[in-house]
C-alpha positions in Angstrom: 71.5 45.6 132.6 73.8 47.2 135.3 75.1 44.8 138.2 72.7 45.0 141.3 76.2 45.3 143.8 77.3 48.2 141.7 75.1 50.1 139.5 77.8 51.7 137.1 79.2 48.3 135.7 77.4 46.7 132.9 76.9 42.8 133.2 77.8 41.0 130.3 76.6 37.7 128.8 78.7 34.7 130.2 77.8 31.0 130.1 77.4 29.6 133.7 77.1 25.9 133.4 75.9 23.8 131.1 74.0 25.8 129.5 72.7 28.4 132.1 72.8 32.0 130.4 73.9 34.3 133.4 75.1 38.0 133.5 78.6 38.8 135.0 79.4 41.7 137.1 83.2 42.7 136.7 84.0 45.0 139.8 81.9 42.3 142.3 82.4 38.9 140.4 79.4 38.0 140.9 76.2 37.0 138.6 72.8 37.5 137.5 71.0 35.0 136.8 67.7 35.4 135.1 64.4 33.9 136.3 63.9 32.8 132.8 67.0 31.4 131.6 67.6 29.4 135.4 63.6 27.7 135.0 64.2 26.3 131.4 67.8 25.4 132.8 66.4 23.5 135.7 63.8 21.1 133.4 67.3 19.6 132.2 68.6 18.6 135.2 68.0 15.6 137.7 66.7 17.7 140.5 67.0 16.7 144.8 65.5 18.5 147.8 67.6 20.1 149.3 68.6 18.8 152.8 70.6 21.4 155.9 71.7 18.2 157.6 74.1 17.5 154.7 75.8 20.5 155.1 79.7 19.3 155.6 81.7 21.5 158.2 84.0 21.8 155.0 83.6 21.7 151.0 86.4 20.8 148.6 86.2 25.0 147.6 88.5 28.1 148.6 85.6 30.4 149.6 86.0 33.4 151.5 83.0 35.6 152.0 83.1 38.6 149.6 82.8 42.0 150.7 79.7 42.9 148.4 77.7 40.0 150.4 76.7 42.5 153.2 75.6 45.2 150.5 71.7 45.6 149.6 71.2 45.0 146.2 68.8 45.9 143.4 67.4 44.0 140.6 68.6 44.7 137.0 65.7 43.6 135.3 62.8 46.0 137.5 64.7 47.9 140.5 63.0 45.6 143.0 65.3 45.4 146.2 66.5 41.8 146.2 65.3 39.5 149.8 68.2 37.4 151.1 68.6 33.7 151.7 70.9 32.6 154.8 73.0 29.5 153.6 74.1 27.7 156.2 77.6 26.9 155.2 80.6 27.8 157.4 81.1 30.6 156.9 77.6 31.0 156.5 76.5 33.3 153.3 73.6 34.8 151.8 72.2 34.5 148.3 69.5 37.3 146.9 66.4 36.8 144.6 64.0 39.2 143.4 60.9 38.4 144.3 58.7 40.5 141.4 61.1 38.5 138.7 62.6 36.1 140.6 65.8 36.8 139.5 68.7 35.2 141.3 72.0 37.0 142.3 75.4 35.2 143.7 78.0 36.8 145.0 81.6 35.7 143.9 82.5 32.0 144.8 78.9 31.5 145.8 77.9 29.0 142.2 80.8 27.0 143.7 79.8 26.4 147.0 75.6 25.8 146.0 77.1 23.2 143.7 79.6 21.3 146.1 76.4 21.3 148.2 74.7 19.9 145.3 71.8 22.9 146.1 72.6 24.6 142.6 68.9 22.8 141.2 67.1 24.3 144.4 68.0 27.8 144.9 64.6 29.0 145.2 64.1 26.5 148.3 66.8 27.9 149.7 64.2 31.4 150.4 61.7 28.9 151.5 60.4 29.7 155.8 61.0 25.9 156.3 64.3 26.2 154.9 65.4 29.0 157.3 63.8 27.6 160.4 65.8 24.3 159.7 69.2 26.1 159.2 68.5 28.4 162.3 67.8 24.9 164.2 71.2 23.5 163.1 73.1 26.3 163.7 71.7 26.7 167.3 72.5 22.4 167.6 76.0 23.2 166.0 76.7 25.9 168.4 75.1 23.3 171.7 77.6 21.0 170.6 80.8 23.8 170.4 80.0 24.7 173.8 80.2 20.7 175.1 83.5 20.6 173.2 84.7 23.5 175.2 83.1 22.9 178.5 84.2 19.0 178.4 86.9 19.0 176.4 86.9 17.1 172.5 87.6 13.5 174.0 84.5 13.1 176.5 82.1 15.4 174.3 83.0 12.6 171.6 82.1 10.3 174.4 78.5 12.0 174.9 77.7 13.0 171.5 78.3 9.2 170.9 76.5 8.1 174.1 73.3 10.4 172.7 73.7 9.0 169.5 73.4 5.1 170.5 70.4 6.1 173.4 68.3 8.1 170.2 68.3 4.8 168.6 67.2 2.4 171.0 63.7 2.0 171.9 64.2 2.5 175.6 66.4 5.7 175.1 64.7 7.3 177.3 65.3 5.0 180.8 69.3 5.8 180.3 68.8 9.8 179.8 66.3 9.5 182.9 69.3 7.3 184.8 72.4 9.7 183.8 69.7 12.9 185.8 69.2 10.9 188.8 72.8 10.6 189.1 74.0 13.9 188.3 70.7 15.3 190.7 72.2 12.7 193.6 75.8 14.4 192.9 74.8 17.6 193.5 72.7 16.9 196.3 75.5 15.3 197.7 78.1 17.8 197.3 75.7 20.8 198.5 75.4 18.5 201.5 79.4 18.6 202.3 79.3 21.9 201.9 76.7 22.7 204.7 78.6 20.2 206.8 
């Protein structure tokens, strides 16, 4: 089988983890891992769901993107091109399956980070809709809370974030929400009334 990143190296036969056959790619780094050898691999293991609110902001792993993560790829088993999967690390990545054989291809560093994340035994929910649509959703929260952070500065966004935390809890939430608008609605009004005067 020739490697799907560069389709004049060879993979060769390498033992992933534990007994999961996979097929290395010299020039990229990366590996193959066959539909196969990864399902009989997964009935050994203890398996979780996988969950895009664990995601840490950082993982115990030096992982820098690799170059060959931006190129398409084809499968070495049929010649399928291989459908991406966004991981929602930082920096976010993408992993690639083939989805006539369901092969599974990482790019370098990538096995590290799935198994920090303890997603390794749930690759293939990784490609799932609901998967995306929940990393999108964090990443759009993540970016709503960098923008506080800069606009308020990291002392009182730690304030509001844990302000927002403590009124999502209680019961009646929603009455201190509804009391912070009135006041910021009465400030403004207030101040738009200086101005004409």
């Amino acid at each position: 089988m020739y490697s799907p990143k560069d389709r004049k190296t060879l993979l060769t036969e390498t033992c992933l983890t534990n007994g999961l056959t996979a097929y290395y790619c010299s020039t990229s780094k990366g590996i193959w891992i066959p539909a196969k050898e990864y399902k009989a691999w997964l009935e050994t293991q203890n398996l979780q769901e996988p969950d895009p609110d664990r995601l840490p902001d950082e993982v115990d792993v030096t992982f820098i993107q690799p170059l060959f993560d931006a190129k398409a790829a084809l499968c070495p088993e049929d010649g399928s091109y291989l459908s991406r999967a966004k991981v929602g690390y930082k920096p976010a990545f993408y992993i690639e399956r083939c989805t006539c054989c369901d092969g599974i291809w990482l790019d370098h560093g990538e096995w590290s980070i799935l198994e920090k994340l303890g997603f390794h035994t749930a690759i293939y929910t990784l490609f799932s809709p609901e998967w995306q649509t929940r990393v999108r959703k964090k990443e759009l929260l993540d970016q709503e809370r960098q923008a506080t952070v800069e606009k308020l500065g990291p002392d009182l966004a730690r304030k509001v974030f844990a302000l927002a935390a403590e009124l999502e809890k209680n019961p009646n939430g929603d009455f201190g929400v509804a009391y912070l608008m009135r006041r910021f609605e009465n400030v403004r009004g207030e101040t738009r009334r200086d101005r004409i005067f």
